[in-house]
C-alpha positions as CSV (number, residue, x, y, z in Angstrom):
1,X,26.5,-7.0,0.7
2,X,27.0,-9.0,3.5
3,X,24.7,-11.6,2.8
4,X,22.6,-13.4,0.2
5,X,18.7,-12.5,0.0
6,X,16.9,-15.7,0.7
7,X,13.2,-14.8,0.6
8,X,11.6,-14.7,-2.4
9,X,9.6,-11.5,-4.1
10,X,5.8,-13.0,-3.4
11,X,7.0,-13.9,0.0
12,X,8.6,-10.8,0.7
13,X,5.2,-9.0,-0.2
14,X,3.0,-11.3,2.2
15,X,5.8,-10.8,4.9
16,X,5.2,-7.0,4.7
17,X,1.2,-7.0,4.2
18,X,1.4,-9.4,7.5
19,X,3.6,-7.3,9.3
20,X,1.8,-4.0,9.4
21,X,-1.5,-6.3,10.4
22,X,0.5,-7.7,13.1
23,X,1.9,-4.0,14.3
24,X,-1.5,-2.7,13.6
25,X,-3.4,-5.7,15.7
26,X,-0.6,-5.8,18.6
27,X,-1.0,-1.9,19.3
28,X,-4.4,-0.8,18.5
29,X,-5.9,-4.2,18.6
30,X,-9.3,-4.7,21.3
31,X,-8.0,-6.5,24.2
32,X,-4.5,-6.3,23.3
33,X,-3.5,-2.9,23.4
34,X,-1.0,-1.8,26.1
35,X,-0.6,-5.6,27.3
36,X,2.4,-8.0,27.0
37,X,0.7,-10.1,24.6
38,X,-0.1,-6.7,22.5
39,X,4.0,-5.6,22.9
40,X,4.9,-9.0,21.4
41,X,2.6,-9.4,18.5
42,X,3.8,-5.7,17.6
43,X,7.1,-6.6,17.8
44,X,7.1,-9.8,16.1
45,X,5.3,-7.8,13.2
46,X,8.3,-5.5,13.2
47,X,10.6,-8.0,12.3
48,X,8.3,-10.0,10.0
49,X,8.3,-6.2,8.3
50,X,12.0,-5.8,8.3
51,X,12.5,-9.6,7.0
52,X,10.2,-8.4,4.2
53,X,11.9,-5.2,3.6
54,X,15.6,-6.6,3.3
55,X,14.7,-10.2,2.2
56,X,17.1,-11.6,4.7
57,X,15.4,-13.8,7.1
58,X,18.5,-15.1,9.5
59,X,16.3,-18.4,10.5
60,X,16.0,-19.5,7.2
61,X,19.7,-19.3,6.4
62,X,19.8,-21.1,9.8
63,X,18.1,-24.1,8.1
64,X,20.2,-23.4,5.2
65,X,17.0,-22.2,2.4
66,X,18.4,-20.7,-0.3
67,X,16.3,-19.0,-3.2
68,X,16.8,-21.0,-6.6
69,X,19.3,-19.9,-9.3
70,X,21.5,-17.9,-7.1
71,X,24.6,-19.4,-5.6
């Protein structure tokens, strides 16, 4: 691997659940659908989704959080 997971399990699950809301609110969401504001909602859920999936989240390791016991 190429790098070290840095988002814990619980996280990871909220991260996921959040995401597909977010997607789900951005695209089909009243008011929102088809606008800019809808687009970047969707696609900030998307990558809360894909930080939950891999449990790699690059601006974390940009502040340096590490999860405990693995070095």
């Amino acid at each position: 691997m190429f790098y070290k997971k840095n988002v814990p399990a619980g996280e990871r699950i909220v991260r996921v659940v959040g995401g597909c809301g977010m997607v789900a609110c951005g695209l089909w969401g009243p008011g929102l659908s088809g606008g800019i504001v809808g687009h970047a909602i969707a696609i900030s859920g998307v990558i809360a989704l894909l930080t939950g999936f891999i449990g790699f989240c690059p601006m974390c390791a940009m502040v340096g959080r590490r999860l405990d016991g693995k070095k």
